[in-house]
Structures are given as structure tokens and as C-alpha cells.
N, C-alpha and C positions, 0 to 999 in steps of 0.2 A: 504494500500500500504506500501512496507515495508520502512524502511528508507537506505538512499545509497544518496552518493555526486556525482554529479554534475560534470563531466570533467572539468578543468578549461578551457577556453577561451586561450590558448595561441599558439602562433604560431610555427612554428618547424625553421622558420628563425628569427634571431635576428633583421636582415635589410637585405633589396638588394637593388640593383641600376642598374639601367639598363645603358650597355655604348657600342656603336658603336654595335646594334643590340643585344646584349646579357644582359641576366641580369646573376649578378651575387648576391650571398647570401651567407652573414655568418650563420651559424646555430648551434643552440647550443648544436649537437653533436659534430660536429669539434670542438667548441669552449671547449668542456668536457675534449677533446683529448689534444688540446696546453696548457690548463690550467693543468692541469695532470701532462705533459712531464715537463714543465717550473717550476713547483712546485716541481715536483722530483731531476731535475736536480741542483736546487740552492740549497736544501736541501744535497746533497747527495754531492756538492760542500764546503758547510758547514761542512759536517761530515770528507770531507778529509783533512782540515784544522786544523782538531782537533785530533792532534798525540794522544793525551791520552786516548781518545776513542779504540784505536784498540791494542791489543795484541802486548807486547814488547814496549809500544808506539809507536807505528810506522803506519802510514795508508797506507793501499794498493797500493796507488799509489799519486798523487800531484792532487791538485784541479783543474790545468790546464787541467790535461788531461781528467776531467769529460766532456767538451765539444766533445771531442772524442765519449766517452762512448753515451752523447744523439744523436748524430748522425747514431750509429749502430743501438740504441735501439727504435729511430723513423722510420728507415727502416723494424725492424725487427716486430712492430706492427703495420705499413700497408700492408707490404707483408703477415705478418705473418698470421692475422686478415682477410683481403679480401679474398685470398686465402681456410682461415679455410671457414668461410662463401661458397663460391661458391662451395667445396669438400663436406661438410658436408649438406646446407640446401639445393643450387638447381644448384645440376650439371648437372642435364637433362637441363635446361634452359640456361645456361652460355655453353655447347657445341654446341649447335644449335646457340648463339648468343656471339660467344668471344671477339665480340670486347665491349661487355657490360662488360668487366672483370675490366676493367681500372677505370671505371668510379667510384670510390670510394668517389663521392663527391654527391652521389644518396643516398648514406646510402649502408650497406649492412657491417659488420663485426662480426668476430667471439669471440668471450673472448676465447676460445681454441685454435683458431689459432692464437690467439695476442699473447698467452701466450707461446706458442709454439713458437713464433718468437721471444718473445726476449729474451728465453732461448737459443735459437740458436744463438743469435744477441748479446748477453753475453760473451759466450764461444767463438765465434768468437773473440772478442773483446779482451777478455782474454788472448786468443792463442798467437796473433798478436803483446799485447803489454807485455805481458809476466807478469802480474797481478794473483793474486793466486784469483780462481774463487769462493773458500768459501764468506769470507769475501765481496769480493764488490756483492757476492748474500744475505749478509745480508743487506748491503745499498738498496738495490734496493727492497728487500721484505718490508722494515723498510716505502718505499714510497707509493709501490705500491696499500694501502688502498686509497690513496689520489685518483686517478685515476679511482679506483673502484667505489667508491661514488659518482664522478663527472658522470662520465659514463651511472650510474642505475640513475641517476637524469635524463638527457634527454633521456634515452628510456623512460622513461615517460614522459617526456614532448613531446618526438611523438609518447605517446602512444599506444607503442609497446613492444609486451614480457610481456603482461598482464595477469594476472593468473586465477587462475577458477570460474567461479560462487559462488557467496556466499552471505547470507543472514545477516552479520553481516552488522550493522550502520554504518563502515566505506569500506565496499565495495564501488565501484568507477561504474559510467557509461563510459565507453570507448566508444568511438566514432567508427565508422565502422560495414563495415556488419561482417565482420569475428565475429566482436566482442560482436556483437549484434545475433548471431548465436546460442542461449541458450535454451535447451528442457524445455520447458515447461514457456518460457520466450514471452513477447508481445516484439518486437524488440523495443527498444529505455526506455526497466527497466532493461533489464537483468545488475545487480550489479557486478563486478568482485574483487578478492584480487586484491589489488594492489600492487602485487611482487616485483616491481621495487624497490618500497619504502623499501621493507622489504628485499631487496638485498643492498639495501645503506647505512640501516642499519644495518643490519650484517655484510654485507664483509667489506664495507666502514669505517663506523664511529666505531662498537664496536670496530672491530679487527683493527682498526689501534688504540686504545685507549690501548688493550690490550698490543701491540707491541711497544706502547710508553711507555707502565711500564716498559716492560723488557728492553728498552732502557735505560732509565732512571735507572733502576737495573744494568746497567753496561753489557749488553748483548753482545755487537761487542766484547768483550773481549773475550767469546766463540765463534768462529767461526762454525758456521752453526745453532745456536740456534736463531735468528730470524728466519731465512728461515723454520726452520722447522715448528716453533707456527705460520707463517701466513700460510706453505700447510694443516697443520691438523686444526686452525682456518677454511680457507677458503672452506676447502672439510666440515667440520660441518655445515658452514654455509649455503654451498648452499644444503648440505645434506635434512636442515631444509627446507629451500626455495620450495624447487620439492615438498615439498607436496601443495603448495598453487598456484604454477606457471602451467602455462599450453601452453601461445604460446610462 
């Protein structure tokens, strides 16, 4: 029998509690998402504090108003995210059932359409407070691994977004029939990459490691040179990913 681990035991709710007929549960996909936004945010509140950081020394705009900025950029990565989701994986299912649209607390979001949204949720923000959109798109790419890691962390832990069959010792058993769905497989060996992992550390940890050198190299100084090393980082990375990933 070949060798492969074990799904771990863990649950897709951190806690619930049941109150006045309903239960309710934190989960630590949502938990992925606030930890993400709040780590961005004090980060990116930090960098506006630090005039010498940016071009002429001057930063794009006042630390105050980064609580502005999370407000646009957390609408703009539920709408953005759910939305991608229901257009992209099942819009035969969300037009026969639209009031299933809302419910973004079931799970269901896109990285395309988050991504989508808070470029739009940026440039909005931009427009409105008259902010030069280079520069606070390099704060925000300088974050954005932080969120990524988090993110590819709990689609594994609900075990979800799992990659292909594979005979290597760190192959994973996934839990499900989907998942368990493998030619030539007894349901409950079939091994799979574990993608997720291999998306948190790519997108996540390397490239936010790399995007901390160029920080650290003095990078906000050029405007647009983070932003550029995390889209050609992050399209290598996932470039690399697609050949191991599959749902």
C-alpha cells in the first residue's frame, strides 16, 4: 500500500453556540478573511506613517484615512469574491435559487472575483479621495500575500480545492466522495497533492518574503514596482500550482 497522510481531524468551525433557536459558528475561513483584512490594514496604516518610505517623502495619503480604505476594500472582497464565485463556478444553481446569493456565510468565494473587487474597491477609493492609485496599489500588493496564505490555509482545512491524485508520500486523503472519486482508486486510498498547501506557499509565504526584500530594498520609492513583482510572482505561482491542483 503506498504511503499518503491521513486528513487531519479538524473541524471547519472554530466554535458555535446555539442562541434563541439558531446556532451560530465562527469558522476559520471567515476567521482567514478578518485576520487578513486587520493585518493589512495596521500594516498599510504603518507604512502611511512612515513619510520616508514613499517618493519625495511624502505618503499617499494620512494613516487616518487607511480606515476608509478597509472599509471599501472589505466590501469590495465580499461582493467582489461571492459574486466571482456564483458567475464563474454555479450560475445555473444561484439563478434557479437567488436568494442562496447572500448567504456568504455557507462558504462559496472566488480569488478572481475578490481580486476583481478590490481593484475596483481601490480605484473607487482613489477616485473619491483623490489618492494617486500607483503607490497605495503598492501598499496593498506589499499585504496582500498575508491574506493569501491565510486563505489557502482553511481551504484546507475544509478541505476543499484539492489537487490530483498522486503517488508521492506526502499526498493527502481528502475526505469526500468527490474526493474519493479516483480511476483506479478503492474509495477511502485515493492520495491527492495537497494544493492548498502548495498555494500558501507560493502565493502566500515565498512571495510575500520576496516582496519584503524589495520593501526592505526601498521599493515604495518606485511606484508600481511592488505591484508589478506580486502580479508576475503570483501568475508564476499559480502558473506552477494548475499542474498539481484539480478541484
Amino acid at each position: 500500500m503506498q504511503a499518503a497522510i491521513a486528513f487531519p481531524d479538524i473541524s471547519s468551525d472554530i466554535f458555535s453556540v446555539d442562541l434563541f433557536g439558531m446556532t451560530f459558528a465562527l469558522r476559520w475561513y471567515a476567521l482567514a478573511y478578518l485576520a487578513g483584512l486587520i493585518a493589512g490594514w495596521k500594516i498599510i496604516q504603518g507604512l502611511m506613517r512612515s513619510a520616508a518610505l514613499w517618493p519625495g517623502d511624502q505618503a499617499p495619503m494620512s494613516a487616518a484615512r487607511t480606515e476608509d480604505l478597509l472599509t471599501y476594500i472589505v466590501l469590495g472582497v465580499i461582493l467582489g469574491g461571492r459574486l466571482g464565485f456564483v458567475l464563474f463556478y454555479q450560475p445555473g444553481y444561484y439563478l434557479q435559487n437567488p436568494a442562496e446569493i447572500v448567504k456568504v456565510w455557507e462558504g462559496g468565494m472566488s480569488f478572481h472575483g475578490g481580486f476583481a473587487g478590490v481593484v475596483a474597491a481601490g480605484l473607487l477609493f482613489c477616485w473619491w479621495s483623490g489618492v494617486r492609485p500607483l503607490p497605495l496599489s503598492d501598499a496593498m500588493a506589499l499585504v496582500a500575500p498575508i491574506g493569501l496564505l491565510l486563505g489557502r490555509l482553511a481551504n484546507f482545512i475544509n478541505a476543499e480545492l484539492w489537487g490530483r491524485p498522486t503517488t508521492m508520500p506526502w499526498g493527502v486523503i481528502f475526505p469526500g466522495e468527490a474526493a474519493q472519486t479516483c480511476a483506479g482508486y478503492v474509495p477511502g486510498t485515493c492520495a491527492r497533492h495537497p494544493s492548498q498547501l502548495y498555494e500558501a506557499g507560493l502565493e502566500g509565504l515565498a512571495l510575500g518574503l520576496v516582496l519584503l526584500w524589495l520593501f526592505r530594498r526601498g521599493a515604495l520609492k518606485h511606484p508600481g514596482r511592488i505591484t508589478g513583482a506580486f502580479l508576475v510572482g503570483y501568475g508564476l505561482a499559480r502558473f506552477v500550482v494548475e499542474f498539481f491542483r484539480q478541484a
